[in-house]
C-alpha positions as CSV (number, residue, x, y, z in Angstrom):
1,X,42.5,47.9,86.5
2,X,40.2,46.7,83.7
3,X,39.0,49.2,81.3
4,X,36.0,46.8,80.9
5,X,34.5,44.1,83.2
6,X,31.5,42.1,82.4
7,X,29.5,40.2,85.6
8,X,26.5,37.8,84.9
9,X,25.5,38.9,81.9
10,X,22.4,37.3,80.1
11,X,20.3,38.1,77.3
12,X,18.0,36.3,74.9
13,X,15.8,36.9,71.8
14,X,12.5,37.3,72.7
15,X,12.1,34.2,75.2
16,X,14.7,32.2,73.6
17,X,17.5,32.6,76.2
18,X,21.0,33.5,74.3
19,X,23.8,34.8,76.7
20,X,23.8,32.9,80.4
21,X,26.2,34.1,83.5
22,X,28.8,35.6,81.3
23,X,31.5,36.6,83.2
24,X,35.1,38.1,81.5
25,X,37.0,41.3,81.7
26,X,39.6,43.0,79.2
27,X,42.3,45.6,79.9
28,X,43.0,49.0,77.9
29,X,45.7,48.2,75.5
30,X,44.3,44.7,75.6
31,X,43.5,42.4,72.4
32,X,41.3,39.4,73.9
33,X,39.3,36.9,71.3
34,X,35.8,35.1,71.6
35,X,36.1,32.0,69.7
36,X,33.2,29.3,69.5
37,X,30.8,27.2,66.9
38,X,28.4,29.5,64.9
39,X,25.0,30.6,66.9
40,X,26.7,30.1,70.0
41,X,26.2,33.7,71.1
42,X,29.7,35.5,69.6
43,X,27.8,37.8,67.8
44,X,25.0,38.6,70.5
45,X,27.4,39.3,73.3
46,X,29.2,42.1,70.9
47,X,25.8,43.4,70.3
48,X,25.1,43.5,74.3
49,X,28.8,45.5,74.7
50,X,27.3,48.0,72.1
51,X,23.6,48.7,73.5
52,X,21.9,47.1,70.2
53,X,20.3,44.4,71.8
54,X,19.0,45.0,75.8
55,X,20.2,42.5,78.4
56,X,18.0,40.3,80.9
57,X,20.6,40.7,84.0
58,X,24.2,41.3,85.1
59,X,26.3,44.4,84.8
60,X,28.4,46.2,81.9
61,X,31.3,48.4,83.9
62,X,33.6,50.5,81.8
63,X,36.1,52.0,83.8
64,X,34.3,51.2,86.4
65,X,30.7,52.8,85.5
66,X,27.7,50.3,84.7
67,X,27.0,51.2,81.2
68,X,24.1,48.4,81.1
69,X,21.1,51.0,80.2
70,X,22.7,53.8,78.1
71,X,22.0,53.8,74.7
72,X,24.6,52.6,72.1
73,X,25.2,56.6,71.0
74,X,25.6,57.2,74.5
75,X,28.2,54.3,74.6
76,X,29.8,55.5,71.7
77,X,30.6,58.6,73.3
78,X,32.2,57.1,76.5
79,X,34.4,55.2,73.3
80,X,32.3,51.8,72.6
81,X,33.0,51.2,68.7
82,X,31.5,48.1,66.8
83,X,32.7,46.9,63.4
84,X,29.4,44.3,62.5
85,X,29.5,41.4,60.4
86,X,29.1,43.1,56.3
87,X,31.1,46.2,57.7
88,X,27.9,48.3,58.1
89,X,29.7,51.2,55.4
90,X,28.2,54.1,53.2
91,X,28.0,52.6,50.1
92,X,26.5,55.8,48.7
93,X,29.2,58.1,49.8
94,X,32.8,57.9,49.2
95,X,35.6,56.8,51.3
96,X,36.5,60.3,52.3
97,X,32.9,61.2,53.8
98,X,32.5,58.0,55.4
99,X,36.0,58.8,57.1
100,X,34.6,61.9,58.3
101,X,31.4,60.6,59.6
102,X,33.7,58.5,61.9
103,X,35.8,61.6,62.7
104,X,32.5,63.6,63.3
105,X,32.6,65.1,66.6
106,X,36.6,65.1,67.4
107,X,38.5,68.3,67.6
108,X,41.2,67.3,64.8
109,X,38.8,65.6,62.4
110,X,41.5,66.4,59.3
111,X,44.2,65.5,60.9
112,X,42.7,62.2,62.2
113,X,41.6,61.3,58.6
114,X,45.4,61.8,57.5
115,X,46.5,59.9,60.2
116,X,44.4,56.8,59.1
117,X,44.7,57.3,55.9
118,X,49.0,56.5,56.8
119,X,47.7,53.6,58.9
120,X,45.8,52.7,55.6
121,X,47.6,53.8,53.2
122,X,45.5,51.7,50.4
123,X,42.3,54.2,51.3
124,X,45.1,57.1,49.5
125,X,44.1,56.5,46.0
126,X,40.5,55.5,47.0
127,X,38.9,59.0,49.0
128,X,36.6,59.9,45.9
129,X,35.3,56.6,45.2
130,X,31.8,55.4,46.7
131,X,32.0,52.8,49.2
132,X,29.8,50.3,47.4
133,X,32.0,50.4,44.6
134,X,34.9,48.7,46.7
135,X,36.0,45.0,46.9
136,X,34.8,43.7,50.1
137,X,38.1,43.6,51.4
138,X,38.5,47.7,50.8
139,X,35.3,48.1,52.5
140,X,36.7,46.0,55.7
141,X,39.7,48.3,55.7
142,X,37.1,51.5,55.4
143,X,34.8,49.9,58.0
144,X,37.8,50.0,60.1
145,X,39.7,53.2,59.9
146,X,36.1,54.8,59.9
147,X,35.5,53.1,63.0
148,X,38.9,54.3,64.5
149,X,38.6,57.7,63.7
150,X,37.0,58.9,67.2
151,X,39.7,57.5,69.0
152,X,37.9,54.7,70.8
153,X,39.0,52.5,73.7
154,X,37.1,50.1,73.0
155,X,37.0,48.2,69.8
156,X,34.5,45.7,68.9
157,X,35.6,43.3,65.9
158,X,33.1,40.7,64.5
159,X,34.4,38.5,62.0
160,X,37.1,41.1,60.4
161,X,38.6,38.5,58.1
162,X,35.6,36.9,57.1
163,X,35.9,37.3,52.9
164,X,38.7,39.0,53.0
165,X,42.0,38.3,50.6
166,X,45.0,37.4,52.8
167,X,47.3,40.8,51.7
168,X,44.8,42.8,53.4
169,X,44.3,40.6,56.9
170,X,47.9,41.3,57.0
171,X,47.3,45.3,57.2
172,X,44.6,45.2,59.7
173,X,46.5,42.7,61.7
174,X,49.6,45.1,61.6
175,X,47.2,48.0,62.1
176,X,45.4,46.9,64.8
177,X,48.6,45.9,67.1
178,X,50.5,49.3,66.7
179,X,47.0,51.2,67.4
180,X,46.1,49.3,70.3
181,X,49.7,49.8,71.6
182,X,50.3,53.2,71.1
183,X,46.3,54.6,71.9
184,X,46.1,52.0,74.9
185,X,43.1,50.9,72.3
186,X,41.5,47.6,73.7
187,X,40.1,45.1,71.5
188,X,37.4,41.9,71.6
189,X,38.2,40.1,68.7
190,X,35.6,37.7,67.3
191,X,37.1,35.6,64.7
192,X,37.1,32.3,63.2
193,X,41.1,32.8,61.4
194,X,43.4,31.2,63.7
195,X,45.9,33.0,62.8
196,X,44.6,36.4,62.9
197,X,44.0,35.9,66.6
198,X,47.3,34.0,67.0
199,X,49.1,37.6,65.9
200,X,47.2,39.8,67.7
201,X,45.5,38.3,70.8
202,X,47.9,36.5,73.8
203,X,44.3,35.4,75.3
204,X,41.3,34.0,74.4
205,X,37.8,33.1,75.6
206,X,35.8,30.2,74.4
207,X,32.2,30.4,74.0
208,X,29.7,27.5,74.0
209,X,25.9,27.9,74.3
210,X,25.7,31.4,75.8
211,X,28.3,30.1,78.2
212,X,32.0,31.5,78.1
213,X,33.4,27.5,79.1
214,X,37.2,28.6,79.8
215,X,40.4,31.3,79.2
216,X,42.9,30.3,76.7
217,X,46.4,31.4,76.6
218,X,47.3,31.7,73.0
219,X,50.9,31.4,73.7
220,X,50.3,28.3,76.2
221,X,51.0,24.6,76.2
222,X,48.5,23.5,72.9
223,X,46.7,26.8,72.9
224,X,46.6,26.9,68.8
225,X,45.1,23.3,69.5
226,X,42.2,24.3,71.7
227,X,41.6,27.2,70.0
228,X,40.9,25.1,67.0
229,X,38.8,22.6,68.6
230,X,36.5,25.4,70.3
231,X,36.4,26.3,66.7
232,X,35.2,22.7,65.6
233,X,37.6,22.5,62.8
């Protein structure tokens, strides 16, 4: 059964239309990616999921209840997550308060720190520092484990990678597949590294003009190829 499912969905800015007839659905334990140009309606659609921006029509159903008009706290607590595009941190508090503003709420809030602090084990020697004074790849690891700290089933990634030195996509990729394995965590990925989706997604969707055009198997017959055209590169 599909933890989410998303039927006819449109939206728009103002009365510029963004999101037409978008149809998809994504499993718990499930990794899927949205791929496309830039300003083809990646970003909007993650910010439909959350409850930040209202839809025209269509139905959000996570496990099976329409979620279309709660709010995105109210989504939050039925485990919606979104990690935003400039990782949306604390800059004036330090790593260890932003962790437990994540962990707010959940009945082992020290013991769910520690755990992502393992997970991330570079966040160790960085708990009293601020989280403006971080490199913007340490913030994307603290946007992260924040945003994993109340145990959500569904994770919203836009544009992880984006600015981010290669040593440290390699932890979030390796982080990402052992939590969405072992918490049956499920995960849309918006991305534009190939192969960041290539080692943690085995499908993706391709987006064009508010339109989701087609499926892609990563592991398929020239998947890596049409993946990178849907990217334009």
């Amino acid at each position: 059964m599909s933890l989410l499912e998303v039927r006819n969905l449109r939206a728009s800015y103002g009365r510029i239309p963004v999101l037409h007839q978008i149809d998809f659905s994504v499993n718990a334990g499930e990794i899927v990616g949205v791929v496309g140009h830039n300003g083809m309606g990646k970003t909007t659609l993650l910010r439909c999921l959350m409850g930040h921006l209202k839809t025209n029509a269509g139905t959000i159903l996570l496990r099976d209840r329409d979620v279309q008009g709660l709010s995105a706290h109210k989504r939050a607590r039925l485990g919606v997550t979104l990690v935003p595009q400039g990782r949306d941190i604390f800059g004036n508090l330090t790593v260890h308060e932003n962790l437990m503003l994540g962990a707010f709420g959940t009945q082992d809030q020290s013991a769910r720190i520690d755990e992502m602090i393992s997970i991330f084990p570079r966040l160790a020697d960085l708990l009293d520092r601020k989280g403006g004074a971080l490199s913007g790849g340490e913030q994307q690891i603290l946007a992260l484990a924040r945003a994993l700290c109340n145990r959500p089933s569904l994770l919203l990634l836009d544009e992880p990678t984006e600015g981010v030195q290669p040593s440290i996509v390699l932890e979030m990729a390796t982080a990402l597949k052992s939590i969405s394995q072992t918490e049956n965590l499920a995960v849309i990925l918006v991305e534009q590294n190939i192969a960041f989706i290539q080692s943690l997604a085995e499908r993706v969707y391709t987006i064009s003009n508010g339109v989701i055009e087609q499926e892609l198997s990563v592991f398929g017959p020239n998947g890596a190829a049409l993946i990178t055209e849907a990217l334009g590169f």
